[in-house]
C-alpha atoms as one frame of an Amber mdcrd trajectory, in Angstrom:
protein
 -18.601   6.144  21.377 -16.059   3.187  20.884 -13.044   3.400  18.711 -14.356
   1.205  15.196 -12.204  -2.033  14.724  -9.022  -1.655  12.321  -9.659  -2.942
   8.860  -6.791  -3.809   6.679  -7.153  -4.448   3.043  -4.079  -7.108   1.939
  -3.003  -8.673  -1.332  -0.285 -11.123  -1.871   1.565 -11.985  -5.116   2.972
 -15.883  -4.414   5.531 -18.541  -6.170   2.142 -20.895  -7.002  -1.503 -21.721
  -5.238   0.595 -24.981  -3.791   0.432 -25.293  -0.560   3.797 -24.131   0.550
   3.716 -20.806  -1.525   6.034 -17.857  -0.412   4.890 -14.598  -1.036   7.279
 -12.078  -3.076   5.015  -9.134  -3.116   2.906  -8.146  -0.660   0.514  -4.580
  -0.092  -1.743  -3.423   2.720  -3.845  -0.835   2.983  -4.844   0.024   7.072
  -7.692   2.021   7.964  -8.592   2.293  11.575 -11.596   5.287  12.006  -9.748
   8.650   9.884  -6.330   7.199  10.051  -5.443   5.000   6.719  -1.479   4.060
   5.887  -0.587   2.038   2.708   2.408  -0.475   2.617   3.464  -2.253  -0.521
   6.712  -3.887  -0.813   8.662  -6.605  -2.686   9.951  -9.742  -0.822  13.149
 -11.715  -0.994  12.339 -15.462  -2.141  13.847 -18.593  -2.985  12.678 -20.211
  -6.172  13.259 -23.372  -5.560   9.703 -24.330  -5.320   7.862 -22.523  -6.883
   5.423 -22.627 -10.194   5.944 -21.375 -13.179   2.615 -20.528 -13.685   2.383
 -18.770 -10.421   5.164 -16.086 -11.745   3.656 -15.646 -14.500   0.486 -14.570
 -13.432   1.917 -11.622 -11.413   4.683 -11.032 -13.572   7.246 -11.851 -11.361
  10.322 -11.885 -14.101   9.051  -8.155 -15.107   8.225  -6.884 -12.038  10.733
  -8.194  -9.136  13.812  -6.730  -8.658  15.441 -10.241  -8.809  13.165 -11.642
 -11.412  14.481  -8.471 -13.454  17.942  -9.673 -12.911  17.246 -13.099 -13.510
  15.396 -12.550 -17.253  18.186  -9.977 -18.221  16.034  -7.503 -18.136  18.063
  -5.367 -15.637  21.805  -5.679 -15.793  22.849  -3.734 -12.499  23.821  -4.803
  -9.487  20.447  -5.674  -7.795  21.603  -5.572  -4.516  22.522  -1.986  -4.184
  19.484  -1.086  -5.780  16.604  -2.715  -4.036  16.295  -0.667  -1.043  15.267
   1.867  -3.743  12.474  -0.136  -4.768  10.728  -0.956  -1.883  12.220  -3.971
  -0.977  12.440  -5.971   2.135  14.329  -9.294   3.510  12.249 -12.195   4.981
  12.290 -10.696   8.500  11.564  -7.485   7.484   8.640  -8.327   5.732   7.534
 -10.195   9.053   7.887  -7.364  11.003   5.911  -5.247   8.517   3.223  -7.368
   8.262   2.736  -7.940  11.971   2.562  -4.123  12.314   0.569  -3.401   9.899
  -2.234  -5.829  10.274  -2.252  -6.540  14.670  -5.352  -6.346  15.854  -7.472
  -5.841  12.226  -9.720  -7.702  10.246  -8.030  -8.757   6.860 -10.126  -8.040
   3.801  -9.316  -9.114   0.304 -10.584 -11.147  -2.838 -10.360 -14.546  -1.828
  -8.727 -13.418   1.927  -7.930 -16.987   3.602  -5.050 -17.294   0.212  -3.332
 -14.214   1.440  -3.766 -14.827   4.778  -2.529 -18.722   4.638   0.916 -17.147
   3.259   1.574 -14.321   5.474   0.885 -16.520   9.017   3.501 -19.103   7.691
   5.892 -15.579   7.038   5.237 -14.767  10.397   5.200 -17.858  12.086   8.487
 -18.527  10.502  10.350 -15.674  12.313   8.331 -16.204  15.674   6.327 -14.001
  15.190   1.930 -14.972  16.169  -0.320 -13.707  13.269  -2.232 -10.783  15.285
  -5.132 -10.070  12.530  -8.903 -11.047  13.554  -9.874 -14.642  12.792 -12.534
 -13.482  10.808 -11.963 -12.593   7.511 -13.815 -10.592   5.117 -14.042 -12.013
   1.350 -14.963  -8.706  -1.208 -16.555 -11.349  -3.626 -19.237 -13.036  -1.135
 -20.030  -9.877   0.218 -20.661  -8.791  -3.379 -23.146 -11.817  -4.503 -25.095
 -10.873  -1.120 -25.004  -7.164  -2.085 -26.388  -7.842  -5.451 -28.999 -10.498
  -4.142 -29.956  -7.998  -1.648 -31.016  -5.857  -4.867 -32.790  -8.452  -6.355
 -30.518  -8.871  -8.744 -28.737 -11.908 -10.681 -25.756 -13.462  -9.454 -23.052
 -15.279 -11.461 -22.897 -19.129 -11.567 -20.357 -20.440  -9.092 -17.200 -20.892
  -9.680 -17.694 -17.009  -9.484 -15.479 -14.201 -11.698 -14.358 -11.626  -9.694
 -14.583  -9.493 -13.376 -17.974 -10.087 -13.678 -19.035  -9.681  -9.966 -17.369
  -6.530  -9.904 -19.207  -5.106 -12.349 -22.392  -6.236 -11.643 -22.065  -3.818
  -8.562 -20.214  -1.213 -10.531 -17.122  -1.211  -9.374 -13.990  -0.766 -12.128
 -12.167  -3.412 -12.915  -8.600  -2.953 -12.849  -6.550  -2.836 -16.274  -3.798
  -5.282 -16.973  -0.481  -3.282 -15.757  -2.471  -2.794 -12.308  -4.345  -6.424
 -12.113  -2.078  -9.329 -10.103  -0.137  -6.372  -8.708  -0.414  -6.515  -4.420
  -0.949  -3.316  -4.246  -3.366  -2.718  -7.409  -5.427  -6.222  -5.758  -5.779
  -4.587  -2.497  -7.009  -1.476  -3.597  -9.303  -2.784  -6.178 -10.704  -4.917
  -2.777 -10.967  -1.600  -0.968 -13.214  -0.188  -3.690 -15.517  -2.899  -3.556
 -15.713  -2.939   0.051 -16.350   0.867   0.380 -18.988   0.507  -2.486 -20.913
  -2.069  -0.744 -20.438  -0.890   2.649 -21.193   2.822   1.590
């Protein structure tokens, strides 16, 4: 019997949807047959282009160490602290990622947004993406789960809320919604309901 192909679950939390996003959170979630590790870590960034609007939807100013510096509401040195808090560098990150998903198929919510942002991470530190080509989106396997039961789908543009529990899956409260890690698991879920 052949070893099954990795599968890693991945979330990212970026500066905007522009084209050049950075990523300043990222999680994974790797499961290759038993074996399954979880990574979730914060990322250094520059702000200098990035969208308003984009931090705000993953709470970047309440949730990054430096975005906690930055709104006052942490008055410490950051620097000391943030290997405390899961944080990585730029290169670091790279590595991680790498690591984590060589070799796997990515799986996510909307998959080719995450994945767009972590090749340009890695290609920026020389470093060839090593995931599948082929990625797996939670939400169209979830319209062809619930047309396979004959029943009705959401109108296009499709809400991930609404999809989600049309298959009966438990959609994540605020504090864990737009977190990397809370994303990635709430993709895992979905996946392992429809996929049994």
């Amino acid at each position: 019997m052949s070893t099954p192909t990795p599968i890693c679950f991945v979330d990212t939390e970026t500066d905007g949807i522009h084209p050049t996003r950075r990523p300043w959170e990222i999680a994974m979630i790797r499961r290759h047959g038993e074996f399954q590790a979880e990574s979730s870590f914060f990322v250094d960034i520059s702000l200098s282009t990035a969208d308003p609007f984009g931090l705000k939807v993953g709470r970047f100013y309440e949730r990054h160490p430096w975005g906690r510096v930055l709104s006052g509401r942490d008055d410490h040195d950051p620097v000391a602290s943030w290997a405390d808090e899961g944080f990585k560098n730029q290169i670091h990150a790279a590595h991680a990622v790498a690591r984590m998903t060589h070799g796997a198929h990515l799986i996510g919510a909307v998959p080719n947004f995450d994945s767009e942002v972590l090749a340009t991470l890695l290609r920026e530190h020389g470093i060839l993406p090593g995931w599948h080509y082929h990625l797996q989106d939670v939400e169209t396997l979830a319209v062809g789960y619930l047309r396979g039961l004959g029943k009705p789908v959401p109108e296009l543009p499709w809400n991930s809320d609404e999809l989600m529990a049309a298959i009966g899956v438990e959609v994540p409260t605020d504090l864990v919604r737009h977190t990397a890690l809370g994303d990635a698991r709430w993709a895992m879920r979905v996946y392992d309901k429809i996929m049994g």
